[in-house]
C-alpha positions as CSV (number, residue, x, y, z in Angstrom):
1,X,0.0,0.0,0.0
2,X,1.1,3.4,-1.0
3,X,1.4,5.8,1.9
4,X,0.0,9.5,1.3
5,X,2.3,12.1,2.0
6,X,2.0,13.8,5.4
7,X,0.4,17.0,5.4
8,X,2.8,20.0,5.7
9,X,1.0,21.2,9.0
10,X,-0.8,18.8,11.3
11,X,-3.9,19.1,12.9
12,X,-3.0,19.7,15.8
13,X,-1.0,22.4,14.9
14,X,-3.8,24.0,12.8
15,X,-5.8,23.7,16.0
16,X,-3.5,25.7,18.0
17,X,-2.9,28.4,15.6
18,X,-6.6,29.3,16.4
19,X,-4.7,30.9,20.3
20,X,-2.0,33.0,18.0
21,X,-5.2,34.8,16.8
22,X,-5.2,36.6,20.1
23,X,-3.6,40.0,21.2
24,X,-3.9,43.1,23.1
25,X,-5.5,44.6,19.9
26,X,-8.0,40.8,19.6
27,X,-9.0,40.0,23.3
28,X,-12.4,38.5,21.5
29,X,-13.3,36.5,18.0
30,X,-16.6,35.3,17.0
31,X,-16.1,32.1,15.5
32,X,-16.7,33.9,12.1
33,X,-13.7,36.1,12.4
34,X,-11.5,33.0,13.3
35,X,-12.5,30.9,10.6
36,X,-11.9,33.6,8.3
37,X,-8.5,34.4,9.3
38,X,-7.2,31.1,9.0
39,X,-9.2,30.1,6.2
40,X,-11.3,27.4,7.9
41,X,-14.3,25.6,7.0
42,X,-17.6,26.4,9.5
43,X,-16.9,22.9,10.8
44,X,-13.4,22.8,11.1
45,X,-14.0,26.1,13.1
46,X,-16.6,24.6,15.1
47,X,-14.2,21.4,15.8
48,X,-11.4,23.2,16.8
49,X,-12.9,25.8,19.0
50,X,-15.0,23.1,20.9
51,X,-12.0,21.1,21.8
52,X,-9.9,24.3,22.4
53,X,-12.7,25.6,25.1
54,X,-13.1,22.0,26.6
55,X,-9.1,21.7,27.2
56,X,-9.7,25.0,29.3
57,X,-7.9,27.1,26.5
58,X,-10.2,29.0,25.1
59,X,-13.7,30.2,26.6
60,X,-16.7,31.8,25.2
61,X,-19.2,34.5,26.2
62,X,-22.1,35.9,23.9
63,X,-20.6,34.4,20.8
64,X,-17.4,35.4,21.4
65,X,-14.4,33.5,22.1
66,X,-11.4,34.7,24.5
67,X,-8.5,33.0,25.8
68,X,-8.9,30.4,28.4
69,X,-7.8,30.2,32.3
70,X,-5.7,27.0,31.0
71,X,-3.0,28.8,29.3
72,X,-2.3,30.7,33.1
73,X,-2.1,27.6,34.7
74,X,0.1,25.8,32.5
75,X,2.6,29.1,32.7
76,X,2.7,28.7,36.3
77,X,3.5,25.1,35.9
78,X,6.2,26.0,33.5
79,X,7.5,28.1,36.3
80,X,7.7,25.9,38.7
81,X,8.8,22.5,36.7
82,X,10.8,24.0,33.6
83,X,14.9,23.0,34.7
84,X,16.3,26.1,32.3
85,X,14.1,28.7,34.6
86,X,14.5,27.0,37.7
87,X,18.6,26.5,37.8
88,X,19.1,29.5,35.4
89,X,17.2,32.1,36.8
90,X,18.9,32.1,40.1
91,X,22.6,32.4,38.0
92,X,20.7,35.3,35.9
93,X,19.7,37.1,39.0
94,X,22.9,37.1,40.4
95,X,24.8,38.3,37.4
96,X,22.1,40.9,36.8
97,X,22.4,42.7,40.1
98,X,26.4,42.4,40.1
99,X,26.3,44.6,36.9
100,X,23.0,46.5,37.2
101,X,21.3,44.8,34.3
102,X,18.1,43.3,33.0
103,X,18.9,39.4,32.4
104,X,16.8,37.7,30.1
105,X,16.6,33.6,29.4
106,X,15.4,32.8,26.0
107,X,14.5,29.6,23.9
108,X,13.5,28.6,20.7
109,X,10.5,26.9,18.9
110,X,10.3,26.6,14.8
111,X,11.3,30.5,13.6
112,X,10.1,32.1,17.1
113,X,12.2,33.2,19.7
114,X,10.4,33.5,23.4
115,X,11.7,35.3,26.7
116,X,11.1,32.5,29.0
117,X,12.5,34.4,32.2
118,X,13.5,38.0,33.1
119,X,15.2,40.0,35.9
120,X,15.5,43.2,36.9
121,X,18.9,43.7,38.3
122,X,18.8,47.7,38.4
123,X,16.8,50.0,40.4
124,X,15.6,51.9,37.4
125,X,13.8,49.3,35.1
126,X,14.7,49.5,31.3
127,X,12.4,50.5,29.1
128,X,12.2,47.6,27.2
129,X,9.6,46.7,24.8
130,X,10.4,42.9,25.7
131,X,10.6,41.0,28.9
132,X,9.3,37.2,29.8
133,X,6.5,35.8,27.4
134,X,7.0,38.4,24.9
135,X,8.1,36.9,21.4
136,X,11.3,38.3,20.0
137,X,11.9,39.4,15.9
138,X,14.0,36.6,14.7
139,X,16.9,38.5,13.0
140,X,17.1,41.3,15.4
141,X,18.6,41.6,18.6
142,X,21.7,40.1,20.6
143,X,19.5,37.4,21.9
144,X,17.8,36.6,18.5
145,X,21.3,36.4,16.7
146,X,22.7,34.3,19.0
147,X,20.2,31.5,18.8
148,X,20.5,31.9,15.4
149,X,24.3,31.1,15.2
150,X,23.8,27.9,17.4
151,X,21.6,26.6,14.6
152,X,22.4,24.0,12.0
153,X,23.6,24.6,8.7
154,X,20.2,23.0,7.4
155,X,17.7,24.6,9.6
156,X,19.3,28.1,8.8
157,X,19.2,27.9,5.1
158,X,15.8,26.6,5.3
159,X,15.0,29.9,7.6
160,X,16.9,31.9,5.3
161,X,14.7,31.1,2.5
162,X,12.0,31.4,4.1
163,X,12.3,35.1,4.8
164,X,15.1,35.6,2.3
165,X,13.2,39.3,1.9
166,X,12.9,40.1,5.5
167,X,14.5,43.2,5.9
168,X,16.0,42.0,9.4
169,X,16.9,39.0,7.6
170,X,18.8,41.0,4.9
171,X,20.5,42.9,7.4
172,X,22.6,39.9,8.7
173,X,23.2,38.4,5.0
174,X,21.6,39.9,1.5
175,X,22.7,36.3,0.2
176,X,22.5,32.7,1.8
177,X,26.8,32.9,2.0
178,X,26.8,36.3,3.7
179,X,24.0,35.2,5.7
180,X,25.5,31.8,7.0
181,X,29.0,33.5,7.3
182,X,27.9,36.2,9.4
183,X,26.1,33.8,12.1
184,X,28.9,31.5,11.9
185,X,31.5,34.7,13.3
186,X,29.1,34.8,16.1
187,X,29.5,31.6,16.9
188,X,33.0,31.3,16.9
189,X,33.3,34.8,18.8
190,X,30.7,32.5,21.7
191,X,28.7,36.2,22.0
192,X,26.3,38.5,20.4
193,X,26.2,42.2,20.9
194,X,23.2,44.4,19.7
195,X,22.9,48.1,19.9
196,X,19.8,49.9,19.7
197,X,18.0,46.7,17.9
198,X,14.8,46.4,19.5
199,X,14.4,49.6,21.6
200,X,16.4,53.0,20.6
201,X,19.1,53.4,23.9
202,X,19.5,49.7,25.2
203,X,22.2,47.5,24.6
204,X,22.3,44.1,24.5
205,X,25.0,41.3,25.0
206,X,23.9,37.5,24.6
207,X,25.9,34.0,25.0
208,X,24.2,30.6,24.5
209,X,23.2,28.1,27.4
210,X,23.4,24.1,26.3
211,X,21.9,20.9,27.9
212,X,25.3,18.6,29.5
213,X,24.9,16.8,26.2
214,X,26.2,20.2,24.0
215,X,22.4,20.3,22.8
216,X,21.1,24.0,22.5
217,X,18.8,24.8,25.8
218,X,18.7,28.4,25.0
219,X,20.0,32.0,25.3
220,X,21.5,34.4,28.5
221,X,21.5,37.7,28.0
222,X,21.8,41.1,29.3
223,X,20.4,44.2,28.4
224,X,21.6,47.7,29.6
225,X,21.0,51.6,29.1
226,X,23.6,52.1,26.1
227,X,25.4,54.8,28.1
228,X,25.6,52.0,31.0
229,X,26.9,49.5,28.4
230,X,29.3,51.7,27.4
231,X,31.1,52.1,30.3
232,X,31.8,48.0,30.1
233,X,35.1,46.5,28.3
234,X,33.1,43.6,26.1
235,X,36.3,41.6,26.3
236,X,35.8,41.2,29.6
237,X,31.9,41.3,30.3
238,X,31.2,38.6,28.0
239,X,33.7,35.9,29.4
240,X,31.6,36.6,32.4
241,X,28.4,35.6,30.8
242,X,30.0,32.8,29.2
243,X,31.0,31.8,32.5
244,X,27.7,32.2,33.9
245,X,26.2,29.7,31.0
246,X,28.7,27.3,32.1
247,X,27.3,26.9,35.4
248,X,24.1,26.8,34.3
249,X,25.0,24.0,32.2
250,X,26.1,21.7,34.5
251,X,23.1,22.4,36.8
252,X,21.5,21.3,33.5
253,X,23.0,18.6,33.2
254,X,22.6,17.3,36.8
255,X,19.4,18.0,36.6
256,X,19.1,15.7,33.3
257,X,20.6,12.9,35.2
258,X,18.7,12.5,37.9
């Protein structure tokens, strides 16, 4: 028997795009509005919102659907069982306060990059547009880059032609060698420094955290007032981070073993 070739995106992941739908601009959709921006069939609409509400994910009022208490509780439960947060955080904090930073933890899913963890380390917070849950541009920032370098050859071309005309994109690489060439001096130098990137007067410096295995767990990073940052000698701030990630990676890795 021949086999049919898997669909490019499964169900369930159709089913979930249904909660990206939702922002500070959309609190509410009416099943109409859903269906329509995702292109669904009235049933497939009515499917997918019925299971979403009855997993506690989404819930509904008048004909209107909102986000559901579920998604709150699973955060807290992230908080309290996910190993990156609960041995990095700690390291982050510390580091933060010793040089009057924000610190930052960050991880990766497909092409988005989410701030898992954040600290305030100064006691005049940053102005920064991002901080923990908030989804970071994927070719901009310290952070972003970072991750990006830490990537295989394969999964960054693919990324690369993906949003070959992403202006962000372009700015690291306006071809696939310029674009592969640039990440990989990052990842040779074990740091990423942005300037201004994501929010005019911030700085940002970012080293990656791995599993005991050498397996990417995520991103450390620091962000500063750019008149703070300057005041730092990179050479010697970033072996400090990097040192930092170390210990977090062998917490990691204890952690893994148990």
């Amino acid at each position: 028997m021949c086999r049919q070739p898997a669909p490019l995106v499964s169900s369930l992941t159709r089913m979930l795009s249904v909660l990206d739908l939702f922002s500070r601009d959309h609190t509410t959709m009416t099943a109409e509005q859903i269906a329509e921006a995702l292109s669904l069939t009235r049933t497939t609409c009515y499917r997918y919102t019925r299971e979403l509400s009855l997993a506690g994910l989404l819930v509904s009022h008048d004909g209107h659907f909102m986000l559901g208490p579920r998604i709150i509780e699973l955060d807290h439960r992230m908080v309290q069982a996910d190993p990156l947060i609960n041995v990095g955080g700690p390291v982050v904090n510390a580091l933060a306060v010793a040089v009057g930073a924000t610190g930052l933890l960050t991880t990766t899913y497909n092409d988005k990059v989410v701030n898992v963890y954040s600290y305030s380390g100064s006691s005049q917070p940053l102005p920064m547009s991002f901080g923990r849950g908030t989804t970071m541009p994927t070719f901009r920032s310290s952070t972003s880059k970072m991750l990006l370098a830490m990537m295989s050859r394969g999964r960054l071309q693919r990324l690369f032609n993906k949003h070959a005309q992403d202006p962000d994109c372009q700015a690291i690489g306006s071809t696939w060698l310029d674009f592969w060439r640039a990440l990989q001096e990052i990842r040779q130098q074990g740091y990423a420094v942005s300037l201004g990137e994501l929010n005019r007067g911030l700085a940002g410096l970012s080293v990656p955290v791995s599993y005991g295995s050498g397996e990417l767990a995520g991103c450390m990073s620091l962000i500063f007032a750019r008149a703070q940052f300057n005041r730092f000698d990179v050479a010697v701030l970033a072996p400090r981070l990097v040192a930092a990630a170390d210990q977090i990676a062998r917490s990691l890795s204890s952690v893994a073993g148990r």
